[in-house]
N, C-alpha and C positions, 0 to 999 in steps of 0.2 A: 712335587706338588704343582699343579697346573695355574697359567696363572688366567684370570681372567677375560686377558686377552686371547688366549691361546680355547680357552674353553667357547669363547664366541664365536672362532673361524672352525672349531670342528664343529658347532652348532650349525655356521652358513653354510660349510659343506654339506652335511644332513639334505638342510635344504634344499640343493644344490640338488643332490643324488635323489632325491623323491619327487624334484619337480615340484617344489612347493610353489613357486612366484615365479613370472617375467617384468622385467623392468619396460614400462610402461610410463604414457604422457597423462594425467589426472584429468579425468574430463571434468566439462564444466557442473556438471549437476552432480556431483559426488562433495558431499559435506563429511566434517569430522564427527565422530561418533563419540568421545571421549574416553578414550581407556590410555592407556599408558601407552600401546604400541604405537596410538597414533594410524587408526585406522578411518576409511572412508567409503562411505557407500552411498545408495539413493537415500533422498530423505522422503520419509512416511510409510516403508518397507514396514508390517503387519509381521511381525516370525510367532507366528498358534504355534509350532513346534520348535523350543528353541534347545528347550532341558532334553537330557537322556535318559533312559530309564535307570534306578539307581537300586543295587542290592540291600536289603535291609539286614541287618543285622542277623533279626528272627529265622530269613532267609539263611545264611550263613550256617547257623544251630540246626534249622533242620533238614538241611545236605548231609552235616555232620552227623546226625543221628540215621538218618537213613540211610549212609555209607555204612555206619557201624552195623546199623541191622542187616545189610545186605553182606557184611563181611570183605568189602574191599577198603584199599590205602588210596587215600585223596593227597593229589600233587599240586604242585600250583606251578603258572609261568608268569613272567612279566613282560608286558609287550613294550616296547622300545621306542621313545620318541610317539607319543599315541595318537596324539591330536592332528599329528603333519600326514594320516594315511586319510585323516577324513576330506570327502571330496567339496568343496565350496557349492551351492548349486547358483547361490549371488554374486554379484559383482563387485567385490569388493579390493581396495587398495591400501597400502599400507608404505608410510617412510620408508624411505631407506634409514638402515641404522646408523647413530650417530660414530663416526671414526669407522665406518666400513662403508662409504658410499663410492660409489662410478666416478672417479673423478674426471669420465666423459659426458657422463648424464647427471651431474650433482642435482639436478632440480625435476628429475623424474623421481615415480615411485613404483610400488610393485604391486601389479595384477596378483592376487591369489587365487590358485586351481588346488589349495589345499588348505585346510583350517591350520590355524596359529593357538597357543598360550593365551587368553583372552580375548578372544573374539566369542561374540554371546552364541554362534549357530555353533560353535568347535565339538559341542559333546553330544552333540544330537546327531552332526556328519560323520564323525570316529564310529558312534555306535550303528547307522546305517551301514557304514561301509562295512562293520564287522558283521552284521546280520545278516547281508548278503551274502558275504562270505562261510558260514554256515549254513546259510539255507542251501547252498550251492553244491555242499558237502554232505547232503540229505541230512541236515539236524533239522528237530522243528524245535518250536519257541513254545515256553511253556505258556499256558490261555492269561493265568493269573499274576505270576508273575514275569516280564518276558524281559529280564536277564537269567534267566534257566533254561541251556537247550538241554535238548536230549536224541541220540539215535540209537533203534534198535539196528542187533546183527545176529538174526535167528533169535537164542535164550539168550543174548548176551544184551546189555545195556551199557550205556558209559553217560553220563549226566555232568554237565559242564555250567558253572556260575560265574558269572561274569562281575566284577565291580571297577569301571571303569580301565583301567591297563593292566589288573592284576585279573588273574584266571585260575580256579579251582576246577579238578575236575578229577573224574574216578571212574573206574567199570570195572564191572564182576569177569571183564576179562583182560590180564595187562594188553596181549596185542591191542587192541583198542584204544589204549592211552597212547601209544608210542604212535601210531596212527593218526591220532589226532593230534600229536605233536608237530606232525610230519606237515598235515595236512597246514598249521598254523603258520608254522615255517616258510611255507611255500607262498608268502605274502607277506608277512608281517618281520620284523625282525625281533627274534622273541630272547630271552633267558630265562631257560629252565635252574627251577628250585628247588626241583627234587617233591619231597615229601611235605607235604606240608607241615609246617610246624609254627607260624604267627602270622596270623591275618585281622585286622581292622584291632588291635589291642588287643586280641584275644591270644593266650598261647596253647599251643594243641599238641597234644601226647599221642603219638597213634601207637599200641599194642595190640598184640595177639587177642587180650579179653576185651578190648573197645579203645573206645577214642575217649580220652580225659582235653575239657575244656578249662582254663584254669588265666587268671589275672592276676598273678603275685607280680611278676614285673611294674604293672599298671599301680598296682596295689601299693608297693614300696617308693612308688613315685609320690602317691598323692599327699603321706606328710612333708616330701621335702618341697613341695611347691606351696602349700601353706604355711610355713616355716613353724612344723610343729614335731621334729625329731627326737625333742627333749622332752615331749609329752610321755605319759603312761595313761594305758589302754585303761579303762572302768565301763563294768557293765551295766548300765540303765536300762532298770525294764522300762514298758511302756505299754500301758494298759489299752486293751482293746478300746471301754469307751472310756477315753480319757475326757481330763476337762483341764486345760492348760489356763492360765491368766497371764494378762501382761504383769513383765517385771518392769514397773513403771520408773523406778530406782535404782534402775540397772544403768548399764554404760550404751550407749546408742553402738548399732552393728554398722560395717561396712557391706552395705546394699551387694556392691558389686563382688565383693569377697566372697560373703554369702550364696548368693547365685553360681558364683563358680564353685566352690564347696559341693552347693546340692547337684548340679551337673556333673562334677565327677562323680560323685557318689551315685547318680542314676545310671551314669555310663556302664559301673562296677555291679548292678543290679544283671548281668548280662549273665552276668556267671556265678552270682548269689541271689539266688529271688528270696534268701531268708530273712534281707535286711529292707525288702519293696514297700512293704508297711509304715517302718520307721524313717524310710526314707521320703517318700512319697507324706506323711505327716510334716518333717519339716519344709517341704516343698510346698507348704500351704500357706509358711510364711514368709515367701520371698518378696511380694507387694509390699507387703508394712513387716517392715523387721523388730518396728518397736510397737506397743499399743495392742488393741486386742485384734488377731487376725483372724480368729474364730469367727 
């Protein structure tokens, strides 16, 4: 088991080998930004693009459905160390880390020529520099959503989803996928997953008659995180137009419990839209958990 220590200097090395930082003198107009690394850049710097585009869920569902309909197997990869490919385009400097500094420079710090773990431009640079790098590869980006590329080769297609370091992708022809393995490779340093089988809480069954989406895992988590294992199941209907009243005489709810209850339960909606109703009803009374919330 690695200890700590040893998990930091193969972290500096990374860095090291990617050309993240030079050890640099802090000019004077560089103020502290506040995050934990201990970062410093111009003060009054305006970032309009700071967020990256981000895969929605819905996105996820309908790859997977129009994989099934086209009849191919969706693979996924993980890109490695993600954040240290994105290019900086500010000027920005960062501590030395505490028990690994220059014990010739102790009171310099470090230029970054590559985004870090917490710095607010880190996931807008990663996804830049991955965009180029597809566009470079003749993928285009899809209009509506643009973490979906896509390229055509003759009849053939391969359509690729992006969610931050993790990568799904598929074509109606395999050469195509081993090619875009190839092509990933030649840049990034990736591990492949094979077939895909659990992405964002979802777990996915690919067979010959379709792809089954399914959350039993997710599912057998959430009574033991409310500590209700000793419970038995009972079916409540629940009338279209219902008329609820406060139970004025009842025991006051934990707000915050509550709230996380109907959040997983809406998460779980992903792969039951039978329960969206019932769910989405008690999601009416998370403001006031007692009294009438009607």
């Amino acid at each position: 088991m690695r200890t700590m220590v040893e998990a930091m200097q193969e972290e500096l090395k990374q860095f090291n080998k990617l050309h993240v930082w030079n050890l640099a003198d802090l000019p004077n107009n560089k103020v502290p930004i506040g995050t934990r690394w201990g970062f410093y850049q111009e003060e009054g710097i305006d970032f309009e693009e700071v967020f990256a585009p981000m895969a929605r869920l819905e996105a996820i569902k309908m790859f997977l459905a129009y994989a099934a309909y086209l009849d191919f197997t969706v693979h996924q990869m993980d890109v490695k160390s993600t954040f240290l490919y994105g290019k900086v385009q500010e000027e920005v400097y960062v501590k030395q880390p505490p028990g690994f500094m220059d014990p010739s420079f102790p009171d310099r710090v470090y230029k970054l020529d590559k985004a870090l773990y917490g710095l607010h431009q880190a996931p807008r640079s990663w996804y830049e520099t991955l965009f180029k790098h597809m566009l470079d590869n003749s993928f285009t980006r899809g209009a509506i959503d643009q973490t979906l590329f896509k390229r055509k080769d003759g009849a053939d297609t391969i359509l690729v989803q992006i969610y931050i370091d993790d990568i799904i992708f598929g074509s109606t022809n395999p050469r195509l996928c081993k090619e875009f393995e190839e092509v990933m490779r030649s840049k990034f340093e990736m591990s492949s997953m094979g077939e895909m089988k659990f992405f964002l809480g979802l777990q996915v069954y690919q067979s010959e008659s379709g792809i089954l989406i399914h959350q039993v895992k997710y599912v057998k988590e959430i009574p033991t995180k409310f500590k209700m294992t000793e419970s038995h199941p009972y079916k409540t209907h629940v009338e279209v137009r219902h008329c609820l009243s406060p139970d004025l005489d009842g025991e006051s709810v934990d707000q915050h419990l509550y709230r996380s209850m109907i959040g997983s339960l809406m998460y779980l909606t992903a792969s039951r839209p039978d329960i969206i109703f019932a769910v989405c009803l008690c999601a009416r009374f998370q403001i006031q958990t007692t009294g009438d919330a009607t």
